[in-house]
C-alpha positions in Angstrom: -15.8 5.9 3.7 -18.4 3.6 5.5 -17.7 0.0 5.8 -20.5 -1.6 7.3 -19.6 -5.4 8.4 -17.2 -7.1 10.6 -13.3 -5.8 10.3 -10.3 -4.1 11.7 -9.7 -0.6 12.5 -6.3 0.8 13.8 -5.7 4.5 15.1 -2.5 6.2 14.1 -0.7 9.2 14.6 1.2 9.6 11.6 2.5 6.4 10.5 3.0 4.9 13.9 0.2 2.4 14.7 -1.4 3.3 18.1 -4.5 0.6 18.7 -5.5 -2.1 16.5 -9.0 -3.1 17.4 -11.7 -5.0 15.9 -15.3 -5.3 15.3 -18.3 -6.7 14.2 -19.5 -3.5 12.6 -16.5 -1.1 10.8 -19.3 1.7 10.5 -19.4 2.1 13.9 -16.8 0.8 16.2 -14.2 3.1 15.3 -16.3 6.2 16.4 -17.5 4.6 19.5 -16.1 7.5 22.1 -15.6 4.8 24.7 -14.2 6.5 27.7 -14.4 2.8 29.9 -12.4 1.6 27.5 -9.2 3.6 28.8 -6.0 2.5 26.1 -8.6 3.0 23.8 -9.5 6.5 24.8 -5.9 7.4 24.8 -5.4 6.0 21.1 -8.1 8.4 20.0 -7.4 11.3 21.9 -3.5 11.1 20.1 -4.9 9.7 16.9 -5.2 11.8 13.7 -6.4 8.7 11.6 -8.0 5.6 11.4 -7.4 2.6 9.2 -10.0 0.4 8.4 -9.9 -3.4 7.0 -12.8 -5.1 5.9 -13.1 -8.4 7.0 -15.1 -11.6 5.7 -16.1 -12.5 8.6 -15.8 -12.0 12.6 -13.2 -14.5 13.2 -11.4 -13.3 10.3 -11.2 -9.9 11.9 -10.1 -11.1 15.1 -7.1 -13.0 13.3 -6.2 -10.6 11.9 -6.1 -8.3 15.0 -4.0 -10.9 16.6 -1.4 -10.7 13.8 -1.2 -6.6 13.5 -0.9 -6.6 17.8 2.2 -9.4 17.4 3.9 -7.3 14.1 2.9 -3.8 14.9 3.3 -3.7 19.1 0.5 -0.4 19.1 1.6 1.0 22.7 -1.8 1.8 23.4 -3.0 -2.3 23.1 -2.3 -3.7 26.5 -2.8 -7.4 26.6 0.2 -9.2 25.5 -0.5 -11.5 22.5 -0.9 -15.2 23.2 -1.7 -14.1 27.1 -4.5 -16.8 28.5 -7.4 -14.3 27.0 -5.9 -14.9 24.0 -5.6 -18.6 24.0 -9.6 -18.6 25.2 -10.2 -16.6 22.3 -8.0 -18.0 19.7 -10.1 -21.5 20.9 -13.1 -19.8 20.5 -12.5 -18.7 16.8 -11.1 -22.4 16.2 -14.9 -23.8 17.3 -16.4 -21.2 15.6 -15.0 -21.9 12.1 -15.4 -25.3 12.5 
């Protein structure tokens, strides 16, 4: 399936959740091999699937990461929700949307 347009992807192994990310573009983010990007390199390596959500928009995507990070605790996402990145960003969405 290709989902072009802003959304959120999560790699699994099984049923457990092992990094929620998001994106502007589902088509591509998902099979970005990006080794800087080291939690995210280890959720693909262990990974043998990939969710993906389709969004509305790009703060909609980014909400909704924030909510799957707080109810699914992915051991390969390494901020801790509502840690000051978080709070910059969540302010950022708030400007954007209004």
């Amino acid at each position: 399936m290709n989902h072009s347009g802003p959304g959120v992807y999560i790699f699994k192994n099984g049923p457990e959740p092992l990094y929620v990310g998001s994106t502007k573009d589902l088509s591509k983010r998902p099979a970005k091999r990006d080794k800087s990007h080291a939690s995210r390199w280890s959720a693909i390596l262990e990974s043998n699937s990939v969710e993906l959500i389709p969004c509305d928009s790009r703060s909609k995507a980014y909400q909704l990461e924030e909510q799957l990070v707080r109810q699914l605790k992915p051991k390969f996402n390494l901020r801790q929700p509502l840690g000051q990145a978080d709070i910059e960003r969540t302010a950022r969405i708030i400007r954007e949307n209004w």
